[in-house]
LOKE-622065 format. One record per residue (C-alpha): chain; residue number from 1; x, y, z. Coordinates in steps of 0.5 Angstrom, whole numbers, plus 500, padded with zeros to 3 digits. Example, Ala and Ser with C-alpha at 12.3 -4.5 7.8 and 13.67 -1.06 7.14 Angstrom:
BEGIN
kette:A, nr:1, u:525, v:491, w:516 .
kette:A, nr:2, u:527, v:498, w:514 .
! end
This chain:
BEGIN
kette:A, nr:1, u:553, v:185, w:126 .
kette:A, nr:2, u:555, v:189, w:120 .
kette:A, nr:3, u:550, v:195, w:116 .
kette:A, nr:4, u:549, v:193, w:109 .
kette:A, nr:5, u:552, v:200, w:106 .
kette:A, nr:6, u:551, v:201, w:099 .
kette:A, nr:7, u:559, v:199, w:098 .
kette:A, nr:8, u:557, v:192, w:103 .
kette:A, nr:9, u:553, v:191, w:098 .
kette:A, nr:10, u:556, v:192, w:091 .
kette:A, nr:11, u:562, v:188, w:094 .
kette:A, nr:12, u:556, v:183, w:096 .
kette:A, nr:13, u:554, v:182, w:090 .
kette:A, nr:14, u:560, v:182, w:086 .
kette:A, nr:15, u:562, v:176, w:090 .
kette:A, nr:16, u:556, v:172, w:089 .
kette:A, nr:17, u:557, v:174, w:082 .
kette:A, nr:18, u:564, v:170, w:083 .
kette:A, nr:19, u:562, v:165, w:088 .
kette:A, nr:20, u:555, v:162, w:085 .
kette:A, nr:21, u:555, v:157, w:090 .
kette:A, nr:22, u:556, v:161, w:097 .
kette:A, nr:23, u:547, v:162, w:098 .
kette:A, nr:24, u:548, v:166, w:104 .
kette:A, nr:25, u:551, v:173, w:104 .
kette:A, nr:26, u:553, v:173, w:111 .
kette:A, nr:27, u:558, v:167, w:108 .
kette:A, nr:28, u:560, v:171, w:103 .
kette:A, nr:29, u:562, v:176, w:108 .
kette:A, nr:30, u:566, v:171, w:111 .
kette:A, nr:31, u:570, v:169, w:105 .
kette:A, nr:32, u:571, v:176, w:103 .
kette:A, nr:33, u:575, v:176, w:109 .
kette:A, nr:34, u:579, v:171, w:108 .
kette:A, nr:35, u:580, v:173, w:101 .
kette:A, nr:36, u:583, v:180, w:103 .
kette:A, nr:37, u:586, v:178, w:109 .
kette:A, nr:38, u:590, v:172, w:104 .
kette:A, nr:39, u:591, v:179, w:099 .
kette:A, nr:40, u:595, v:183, w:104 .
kette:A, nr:41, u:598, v:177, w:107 .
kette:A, nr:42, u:601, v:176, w:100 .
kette:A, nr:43, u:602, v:184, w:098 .
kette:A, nr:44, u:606, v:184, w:104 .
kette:A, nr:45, u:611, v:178, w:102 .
kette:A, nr:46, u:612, v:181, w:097 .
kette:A, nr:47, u:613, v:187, w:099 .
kette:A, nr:48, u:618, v:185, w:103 .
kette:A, nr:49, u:622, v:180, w:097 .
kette:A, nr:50, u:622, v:187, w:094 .
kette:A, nr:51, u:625, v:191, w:100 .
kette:A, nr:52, u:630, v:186, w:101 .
kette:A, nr:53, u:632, v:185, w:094 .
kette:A, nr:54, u:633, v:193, w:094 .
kette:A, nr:55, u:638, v:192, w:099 .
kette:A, nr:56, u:642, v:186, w:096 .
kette:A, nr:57, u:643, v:191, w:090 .
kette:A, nr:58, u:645, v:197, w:094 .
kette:A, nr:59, u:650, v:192, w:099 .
kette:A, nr:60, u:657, v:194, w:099 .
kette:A, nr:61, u:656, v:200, w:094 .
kette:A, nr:62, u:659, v:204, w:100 .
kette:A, nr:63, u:665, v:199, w:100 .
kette:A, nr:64, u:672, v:204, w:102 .
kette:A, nr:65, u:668, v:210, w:103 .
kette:A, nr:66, u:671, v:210, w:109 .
kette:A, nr:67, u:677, v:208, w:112 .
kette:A, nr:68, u:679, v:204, w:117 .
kette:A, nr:69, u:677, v:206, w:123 .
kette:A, nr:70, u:673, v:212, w:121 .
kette:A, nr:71, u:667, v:211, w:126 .
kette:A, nr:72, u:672, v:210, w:132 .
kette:A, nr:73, u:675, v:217, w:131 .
kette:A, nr:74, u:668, v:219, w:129 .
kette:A, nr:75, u:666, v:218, w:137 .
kette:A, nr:76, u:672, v:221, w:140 .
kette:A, nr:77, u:668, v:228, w:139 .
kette:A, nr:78, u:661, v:225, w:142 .
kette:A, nr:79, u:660, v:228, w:149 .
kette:A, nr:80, u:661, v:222, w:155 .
! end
């Protein structure tokens, strides 16, 4: 069960406006479901084509900043 708020009702009437065929405002409410979970389901793919492009783009651009064997000499000073 769902109270029709009056932004319920606004995203009610909107999709019947887009789905004409849907007659139950309890169906429109789960196509609006679905829809939005479709919507972040993509949003967070792409998302995730972005970051990992960003990543490609930076990969290497620190290649030589350190010599061999700097993370070693590095931990030599770490407590045990």
């Amino acid at each position: 069960m769902i109270t029709e708020t009056e932004e319920v009702t606004e995203a009610l009437d909107e999709a019947a406006r887009h789905w004409p065929e849907e007659r139950s405002r309890g169906r429109l409410l789960l196509r609006l479901i679905t829809e939005g979970h479709h919507a972040l389901r993509r949003t967070d793919a792409e998302i995730t084509v972005k970051r990992r492009a960003a990543i490609e783009r930076q990969r290497g651009a620190l290649t030589g900043a350190y010599d061999e064997g700097y993370l070693a000499e590095l931990r030599e000073d770490w407590p045990t």
